[in-house]
C-alpha positions in Angstrom: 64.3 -19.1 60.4 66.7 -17.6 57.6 69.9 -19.3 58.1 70.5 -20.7 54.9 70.7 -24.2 54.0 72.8 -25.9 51.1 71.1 -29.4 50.0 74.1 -31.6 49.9 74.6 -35.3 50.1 74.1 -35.1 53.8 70.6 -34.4 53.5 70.6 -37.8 51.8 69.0 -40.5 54.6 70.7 -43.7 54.6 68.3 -45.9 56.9 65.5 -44.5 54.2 66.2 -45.5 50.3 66.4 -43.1 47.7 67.2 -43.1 43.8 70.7 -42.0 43.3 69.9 -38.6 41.2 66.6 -38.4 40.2 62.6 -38.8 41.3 60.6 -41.3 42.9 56.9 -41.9 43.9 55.0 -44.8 44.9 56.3 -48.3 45.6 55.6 -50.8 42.4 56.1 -54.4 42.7 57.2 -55.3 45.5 58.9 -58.6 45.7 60.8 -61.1 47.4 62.2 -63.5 44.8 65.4 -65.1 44.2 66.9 -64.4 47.7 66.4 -60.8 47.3 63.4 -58.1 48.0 62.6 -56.4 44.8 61.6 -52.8 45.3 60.4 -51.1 42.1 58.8 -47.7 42.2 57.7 -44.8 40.2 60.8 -43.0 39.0 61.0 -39.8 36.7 64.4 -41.3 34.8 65.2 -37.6 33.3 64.6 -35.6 36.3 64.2 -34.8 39.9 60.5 -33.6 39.6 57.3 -35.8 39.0 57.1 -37.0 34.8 58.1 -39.3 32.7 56.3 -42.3 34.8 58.5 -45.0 34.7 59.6 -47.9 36.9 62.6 -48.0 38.9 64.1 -50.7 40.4 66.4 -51.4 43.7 67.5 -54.8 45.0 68.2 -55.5 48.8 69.2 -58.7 51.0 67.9 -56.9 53.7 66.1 -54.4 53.5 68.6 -51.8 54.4 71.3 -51.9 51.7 69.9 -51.4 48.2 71.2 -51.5 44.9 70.0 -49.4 42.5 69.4 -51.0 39.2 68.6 -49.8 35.5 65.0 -48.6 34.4 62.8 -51.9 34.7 59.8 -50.2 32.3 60.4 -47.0 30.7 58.3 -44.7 29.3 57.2 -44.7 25.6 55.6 -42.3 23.5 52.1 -44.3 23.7 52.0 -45.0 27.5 53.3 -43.7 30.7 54.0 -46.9 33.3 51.9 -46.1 36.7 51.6 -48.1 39.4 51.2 -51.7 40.0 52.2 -54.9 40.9 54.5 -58.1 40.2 53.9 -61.8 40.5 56.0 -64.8 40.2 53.6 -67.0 37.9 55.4 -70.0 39.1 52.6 -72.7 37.5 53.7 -70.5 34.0 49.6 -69.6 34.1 50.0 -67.1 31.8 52.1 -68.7 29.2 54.8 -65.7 28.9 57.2 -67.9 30.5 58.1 -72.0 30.5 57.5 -74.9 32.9 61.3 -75.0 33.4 61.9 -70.8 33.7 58.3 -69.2 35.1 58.1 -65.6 34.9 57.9 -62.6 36.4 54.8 -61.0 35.5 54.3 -56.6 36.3 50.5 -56.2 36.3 50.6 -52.0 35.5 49.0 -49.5 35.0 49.0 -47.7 31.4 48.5 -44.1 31.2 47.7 -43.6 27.5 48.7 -40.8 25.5 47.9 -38.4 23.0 49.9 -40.5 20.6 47.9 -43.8 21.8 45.0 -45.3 20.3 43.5 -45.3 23.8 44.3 -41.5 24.5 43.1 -40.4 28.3 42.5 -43.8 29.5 44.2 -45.8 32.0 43.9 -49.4 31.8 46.0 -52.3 32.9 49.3 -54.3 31.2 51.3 -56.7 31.6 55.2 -57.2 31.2 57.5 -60.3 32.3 60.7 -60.9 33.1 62.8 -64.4 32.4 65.8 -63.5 33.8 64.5 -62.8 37.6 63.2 -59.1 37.2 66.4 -57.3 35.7 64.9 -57.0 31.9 61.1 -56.8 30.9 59.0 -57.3 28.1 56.0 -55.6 27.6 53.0 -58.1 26.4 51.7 -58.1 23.0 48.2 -58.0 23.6 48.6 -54.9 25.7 46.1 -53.8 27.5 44.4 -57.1 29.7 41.7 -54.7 31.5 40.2 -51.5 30.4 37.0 -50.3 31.7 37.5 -47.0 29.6 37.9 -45.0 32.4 40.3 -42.4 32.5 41.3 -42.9 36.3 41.2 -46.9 36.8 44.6 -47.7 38.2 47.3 -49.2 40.7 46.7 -52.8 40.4 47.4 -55.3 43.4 47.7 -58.5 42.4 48.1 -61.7 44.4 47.1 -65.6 44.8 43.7 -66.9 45.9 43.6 -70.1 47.3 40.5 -71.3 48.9 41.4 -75.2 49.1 38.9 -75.8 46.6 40.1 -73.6 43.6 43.2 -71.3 43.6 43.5 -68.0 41.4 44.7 -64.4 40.5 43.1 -61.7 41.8 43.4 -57.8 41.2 42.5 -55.4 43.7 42.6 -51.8 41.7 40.7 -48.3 42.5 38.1 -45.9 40.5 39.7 -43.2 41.5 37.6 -40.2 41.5 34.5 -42.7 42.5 36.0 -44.0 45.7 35.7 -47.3 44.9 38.2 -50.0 44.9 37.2 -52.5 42.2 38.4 -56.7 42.2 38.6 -58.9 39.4 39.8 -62.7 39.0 41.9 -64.4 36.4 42.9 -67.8 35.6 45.9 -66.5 33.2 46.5 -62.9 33.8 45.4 -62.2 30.6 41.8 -62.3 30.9 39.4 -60.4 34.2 36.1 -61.5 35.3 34.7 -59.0 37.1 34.3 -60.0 41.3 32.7 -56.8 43.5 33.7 -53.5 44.3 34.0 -51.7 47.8 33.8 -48.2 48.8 32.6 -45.4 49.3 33.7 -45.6 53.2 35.4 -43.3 55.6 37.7 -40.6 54.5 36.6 -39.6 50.8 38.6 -36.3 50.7 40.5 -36.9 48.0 41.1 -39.6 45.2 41.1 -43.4 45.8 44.9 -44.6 45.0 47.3 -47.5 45.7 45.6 -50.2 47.1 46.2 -53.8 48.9 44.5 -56.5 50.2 46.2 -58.9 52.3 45.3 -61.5 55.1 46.8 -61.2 58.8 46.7 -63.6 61.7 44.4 -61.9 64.4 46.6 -61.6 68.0 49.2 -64.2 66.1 46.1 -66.8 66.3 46.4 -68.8 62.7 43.2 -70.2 63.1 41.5 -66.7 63.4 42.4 -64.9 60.1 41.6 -61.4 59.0 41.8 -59.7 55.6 43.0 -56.0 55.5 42.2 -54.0 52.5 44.4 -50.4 52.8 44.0 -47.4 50.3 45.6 -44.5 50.3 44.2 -41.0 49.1 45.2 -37.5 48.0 43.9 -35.0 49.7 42.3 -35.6 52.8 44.4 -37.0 55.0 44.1 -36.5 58.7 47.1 -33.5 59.0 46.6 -32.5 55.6 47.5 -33.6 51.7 48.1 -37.3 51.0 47.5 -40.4 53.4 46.9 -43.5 53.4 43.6 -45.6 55.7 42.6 -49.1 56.2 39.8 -51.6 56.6 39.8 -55.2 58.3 37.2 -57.6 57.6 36.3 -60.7 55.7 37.7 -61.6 51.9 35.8 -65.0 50.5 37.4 -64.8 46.8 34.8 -62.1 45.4 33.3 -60.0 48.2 35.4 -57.7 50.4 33.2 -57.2 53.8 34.9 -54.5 56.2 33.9 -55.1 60.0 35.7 -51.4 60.8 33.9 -49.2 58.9 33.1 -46.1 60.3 30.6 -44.2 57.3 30.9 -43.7 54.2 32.6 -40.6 53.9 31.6 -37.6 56.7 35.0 -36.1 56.3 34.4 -33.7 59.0 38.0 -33.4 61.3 36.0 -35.3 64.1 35.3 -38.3 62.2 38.7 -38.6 60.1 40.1 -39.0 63.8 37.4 -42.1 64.0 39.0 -43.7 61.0 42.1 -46.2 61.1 45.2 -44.5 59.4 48.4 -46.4 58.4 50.4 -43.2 59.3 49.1 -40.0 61.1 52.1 -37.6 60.1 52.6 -35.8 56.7 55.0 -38.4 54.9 53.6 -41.8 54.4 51.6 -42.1 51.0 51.2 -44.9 48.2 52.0 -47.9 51.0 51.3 -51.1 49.1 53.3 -54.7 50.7 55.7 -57.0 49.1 54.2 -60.6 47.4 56.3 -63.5 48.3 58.2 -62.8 51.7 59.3 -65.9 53.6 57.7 -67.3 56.6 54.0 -65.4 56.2 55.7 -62.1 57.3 54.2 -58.6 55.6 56.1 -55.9 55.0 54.7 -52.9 54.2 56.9 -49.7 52.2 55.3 -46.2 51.7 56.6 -43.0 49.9 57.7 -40.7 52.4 56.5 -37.4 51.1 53.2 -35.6 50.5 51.5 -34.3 47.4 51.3 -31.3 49.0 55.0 -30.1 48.4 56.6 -32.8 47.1 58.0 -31.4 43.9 59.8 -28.8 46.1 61.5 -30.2 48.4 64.8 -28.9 49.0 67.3 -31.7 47.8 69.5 -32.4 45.0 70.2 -34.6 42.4 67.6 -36.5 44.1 64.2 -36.0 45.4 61.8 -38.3 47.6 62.7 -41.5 49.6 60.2 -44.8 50.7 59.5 -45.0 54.1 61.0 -47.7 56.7 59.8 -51.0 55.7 57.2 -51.9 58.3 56.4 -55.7 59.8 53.0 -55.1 59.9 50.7 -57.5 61.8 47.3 -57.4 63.9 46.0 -57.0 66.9 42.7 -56.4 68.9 42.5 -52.8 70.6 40.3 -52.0 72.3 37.6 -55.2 71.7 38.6 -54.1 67.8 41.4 -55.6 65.4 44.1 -52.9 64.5 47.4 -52.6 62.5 51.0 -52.8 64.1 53.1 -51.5 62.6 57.3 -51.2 63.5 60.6 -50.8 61.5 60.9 -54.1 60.4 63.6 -55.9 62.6 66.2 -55.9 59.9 66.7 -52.3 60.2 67.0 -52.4 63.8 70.3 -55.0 63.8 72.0 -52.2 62.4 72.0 -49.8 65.5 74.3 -50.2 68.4 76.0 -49.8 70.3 73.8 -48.2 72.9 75.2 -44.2 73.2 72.6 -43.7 76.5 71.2 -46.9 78.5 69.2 -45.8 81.5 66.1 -48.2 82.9 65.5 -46.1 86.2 63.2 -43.6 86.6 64.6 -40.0 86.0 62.2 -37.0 86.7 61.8 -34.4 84.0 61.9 -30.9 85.6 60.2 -28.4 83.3 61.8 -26.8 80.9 63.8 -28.4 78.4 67.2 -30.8 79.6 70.0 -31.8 76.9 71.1 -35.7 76.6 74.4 -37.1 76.8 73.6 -38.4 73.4 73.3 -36.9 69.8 73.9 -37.5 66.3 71.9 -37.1 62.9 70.8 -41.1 62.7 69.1 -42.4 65.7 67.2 -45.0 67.3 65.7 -44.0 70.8 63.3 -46.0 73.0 61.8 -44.3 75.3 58.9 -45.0 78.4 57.5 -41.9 80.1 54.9 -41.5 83.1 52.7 -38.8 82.7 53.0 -36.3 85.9 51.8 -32.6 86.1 53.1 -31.8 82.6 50.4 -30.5 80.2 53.2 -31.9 77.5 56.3 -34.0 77.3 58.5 -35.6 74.8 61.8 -35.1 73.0 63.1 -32.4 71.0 65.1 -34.1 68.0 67.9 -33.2 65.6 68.3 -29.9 68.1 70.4 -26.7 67.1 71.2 -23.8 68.1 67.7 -22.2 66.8 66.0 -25.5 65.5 64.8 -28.7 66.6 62.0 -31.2 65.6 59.6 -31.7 68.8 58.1 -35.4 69.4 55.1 -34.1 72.0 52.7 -36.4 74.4 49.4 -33.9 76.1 47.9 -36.5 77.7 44.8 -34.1 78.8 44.3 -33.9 75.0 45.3 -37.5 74.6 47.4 -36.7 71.9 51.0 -37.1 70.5 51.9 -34.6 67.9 55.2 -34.0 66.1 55.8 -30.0 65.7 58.1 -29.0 62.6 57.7 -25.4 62.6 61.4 -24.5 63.2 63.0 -28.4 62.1 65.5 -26.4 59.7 64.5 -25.6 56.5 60.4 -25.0 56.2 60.1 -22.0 53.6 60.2 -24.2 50.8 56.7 -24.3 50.7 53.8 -23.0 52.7 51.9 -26.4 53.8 55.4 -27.9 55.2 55.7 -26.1 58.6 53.4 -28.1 60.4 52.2 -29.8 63.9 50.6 -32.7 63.1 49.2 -35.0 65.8 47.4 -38.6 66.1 45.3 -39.9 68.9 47.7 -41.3 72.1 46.2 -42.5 75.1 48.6 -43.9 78.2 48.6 -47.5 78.6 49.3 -49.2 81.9 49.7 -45.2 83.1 52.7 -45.6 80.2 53.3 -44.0 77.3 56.0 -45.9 75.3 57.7 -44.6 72.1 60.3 -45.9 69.5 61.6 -42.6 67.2 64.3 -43.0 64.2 65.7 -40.2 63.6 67.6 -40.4 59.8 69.2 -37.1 57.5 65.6 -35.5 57.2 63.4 -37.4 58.7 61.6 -38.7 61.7 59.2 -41.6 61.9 57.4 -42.5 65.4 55.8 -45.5 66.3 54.4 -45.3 70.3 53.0 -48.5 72.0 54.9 -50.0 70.2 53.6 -49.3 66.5 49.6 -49.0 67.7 50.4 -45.6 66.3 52.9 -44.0 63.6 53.5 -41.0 62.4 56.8 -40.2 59.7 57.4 -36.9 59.0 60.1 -35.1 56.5 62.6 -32.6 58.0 65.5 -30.8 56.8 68.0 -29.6 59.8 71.4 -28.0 59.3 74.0 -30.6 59.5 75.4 -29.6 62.6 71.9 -29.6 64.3 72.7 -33.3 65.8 71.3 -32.5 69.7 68.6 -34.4 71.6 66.8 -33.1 74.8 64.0 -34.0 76.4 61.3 -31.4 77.7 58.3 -30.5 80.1 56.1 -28.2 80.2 53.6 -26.9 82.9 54.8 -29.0 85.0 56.8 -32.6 85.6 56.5 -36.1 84.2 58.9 -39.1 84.2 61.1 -40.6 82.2 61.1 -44.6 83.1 63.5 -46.0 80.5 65.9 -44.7 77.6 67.6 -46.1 75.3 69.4 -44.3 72.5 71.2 -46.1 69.2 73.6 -45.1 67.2 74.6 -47.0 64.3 76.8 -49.8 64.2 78.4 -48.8 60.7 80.4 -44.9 61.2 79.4 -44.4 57.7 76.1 -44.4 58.4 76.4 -40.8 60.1 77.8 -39.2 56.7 75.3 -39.3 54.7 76.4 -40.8 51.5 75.1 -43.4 49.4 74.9 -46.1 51.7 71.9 -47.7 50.2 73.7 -48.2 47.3 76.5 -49.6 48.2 75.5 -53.1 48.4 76.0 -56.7 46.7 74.8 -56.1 42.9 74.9 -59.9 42.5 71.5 -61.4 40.3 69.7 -63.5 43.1 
């Protein structure tokens, strides 16, 4: 479409967070500590396009209003900071901080340059904090781990405990090889080498940004299950960046996946085969916070893809994270797979309800407004398949644009269709319909869609499968309507949100405007 569209502040999303005038990437370090989640993340402190690899750093008690705080790691003419991870070395293992104040120890990557005596290579550092993550220090000794390799990066660090012996241990990728690599330390300071995993499944692109985690199987404690994600640029199912997943067995060296599918085929049939933490466009670099009370794990990504991410149409700012996910497991289908859903705290935040219905209301064909708009929007939703070839809800709606959210169950698919969401020209990839596998359940299909400035993430039955996607709608483009097409289907239950807090709807720097208090 040509209608033109000025990037103001109420493009900004405020259920999504985003640095207040410059670039962001991938999540780094993520945190709970001192009463407060820690978000830190790759940030380009001069500019609004990727560069000068720094760290970032936003504080939230809940997950929904941030505070953005200065540069945790900057740049320097020897290294730029990449990704990585942040423990709290609360036995003072490492000796950088004392029995009475442990610290806060960044495990990063350093990208060397020209000026360094390790020019090309990336190898891993370490900073710490004493006063709870605010300031940083980089360590003398810099770097700990260096396998002179010019693409070794994005290390995951977390605690080992077996009941016999307890230490560090560092998941990190290869790159280029496809391989994720895991060491052990005592200290921090010094790696033994454990095993590497990978090649497996989608190979497309380059290894990055990975985790390794344990998760209760069908909330059984007694039945454990480690899940090792990894994202990758290209490759991903719809296109550019993504991120995939294996669940298996971790014993303190060796990674054994039970879910693998090959060890790279790549062919559109078999990247369908493979087990996705997102299916749309915008979820990349999804790594989960250390630390978070009562077991729970919460995953962030980077909503945005490599593809066109230095162009899309905002200012100052440019890229936001993704919801923050409670992710846990479950057996589908006789095999254990990911939920994933907005993590609850976001959802206290919507209400009161603008459309409540729980009886069944048949969807003629064609497409039907709702008594119930806006640009921020929770909507649950249950539909019956009828004689529709497709069904679903057309989001953000205008007068000649609209965001479709699509269910074919003869292709047993759910799609989300951007082609005319509002501005698209920016860059040839970003019109898109991009779909994931969706089969009924029960004869059901349920769906949960938030709907934020310029975006839309999905999550259907309920969170077996997601898909976020990035769009950018005229402001006035607020409508929702459901649709049919060739034929009928049924819509069983709806509930639509709006937020509790009017500000919400205005697009402005909400997820700034918290507490700054140091936990």
């Amino acid at each position: 479409m040509n209608t033109q569209h000025t990037a103001v502040d109420t493009i900004r999303p405020v259920l999504h967070y985003t640095a207040r005038n410059t670039w962001l990437n991938d999540p780094n370090g993520l945190i709970f500590h001192g009463g407060l989640y820690h978000l830190y993340y790759q940030n380009n402190p001069l500019g609004s396009t990727w560069g000068n690899m720094s760290w970032g750093h936003a504080t939230s008690r809940d997950l929904f209003t941030w505070t953005e705080q200065d540069i945790a790691i900057g740049v320097d003419a020897h290294e730029e900071i990449f990704s990585g991870s942040i423990v709290f070395d609360a036995r003072n293992t490492s000796g950088l901080g004392a029995t009475l104040q442990p610290p806060l120890v960044a495990i990063y990557t350093s990208a060397y340059t020209k000026a360094s005596a390790h020019a090309g290579l990336q190898a891993q550092s370490l900073a710490y904090s004493l006063d709870g993550g605010y300031t940083w220090k980089k360590y003398a000794n810099n770097p700990v781990l260096n396998r002179n390799s010019a693409d070794f990066r994005d290390p995951k660090v977390f605690r080992y405990d077996s009941g016999l012996e307890s230490f560090w241990v560092m998941v990190a990728v290869e790159a280029v090889e496809h391989t994720v690599v895991l060491y052990r330390s005592a200290d921090l300071k010094a790696w033994q080498y454990l095993s590497s995993f990978g090649p497996a499944n989608a190979t497309g692109g380059i290894w990055e940004c990975p985790d390794l985690f344990p998760l209760p199987l069908d909330g059984d404690s007694l039945t454990v299950k480690w899940v090792l994600s990894v994202n990758m640029n290209p490759g991903g199912p719809n296109g550019g960046s993504a991120g995939q997943y294996f669940v298996g067995h971790f014993d303190g060296k060796i990674f054994t996946s039970e879910t693998t599918v090959d060890t790279g085929a790549d062919t559109q049939g078999q990247l369908e085969k493979y087990q996705w933490l997102d299916w749309g466009r915008d979820y990349y670099a999804a790594v989960s916070f250390n630390d978070v009370p009562d077991g729970r794990r919460i995953m962030v990504g980077w909503m945005n893809n490599w593809d066109y991410a230095n162009e899309t149409p905002t200012v100052p700012w440019r890229s936001q994270m993704a919801l923050p996910r409670a992710v846990e497991l479950a057996t589908i289908d006789g095999q254990p797979r990911l939920i994933q859903r907005p993590a609850p705290e976001m959802c206290t935040h919507f209400g009161p309800a603008l459309l409540l219905n729980s009886d069944a209301v048949p969807i003629p064909e064609g497409t039907h407004p709702l008594e119930a708009d806006g640009p921020v929007l929770l909507i649950e939703a249950e539909f019956a398949p009828g004689t529709a070839t497709e069904f679903g809800f057309i989001v953000r709606k205008g007068t000649d644009e609209g965001t479709r959210i699509g269910i074919a169950p003869a292709l047993g698919q759910i799609s989300i269709d951007r082609q005319a969401s509002g501005q698209v020209d920016f860059h040839g990839t970003f019109p898109s319909i991009d779909s994931a596998p969706l089969v009924a359940t029960g004869g059901m299909y349920t769906l949960a869609v938030v709907v934020d400035h310029c975006s839309v993430e999905v999550f259907a039955h309920p969170g077996e499968v997601s898909l976020a996607e990035l769009i950018f709608p005229l402001d006035e483009s607020t409508g929702v309507s459901v649709y049919s097409i060739g034929g009928t289907a049924t819509l069983e239950k709806l509930h639509v949100y709006a937020p509790k807090e009017p500000s919400l709807e205005l697009g402005q720097l909400a997820n700034h405007s918290g507490d700054s208090a140091r936990g």
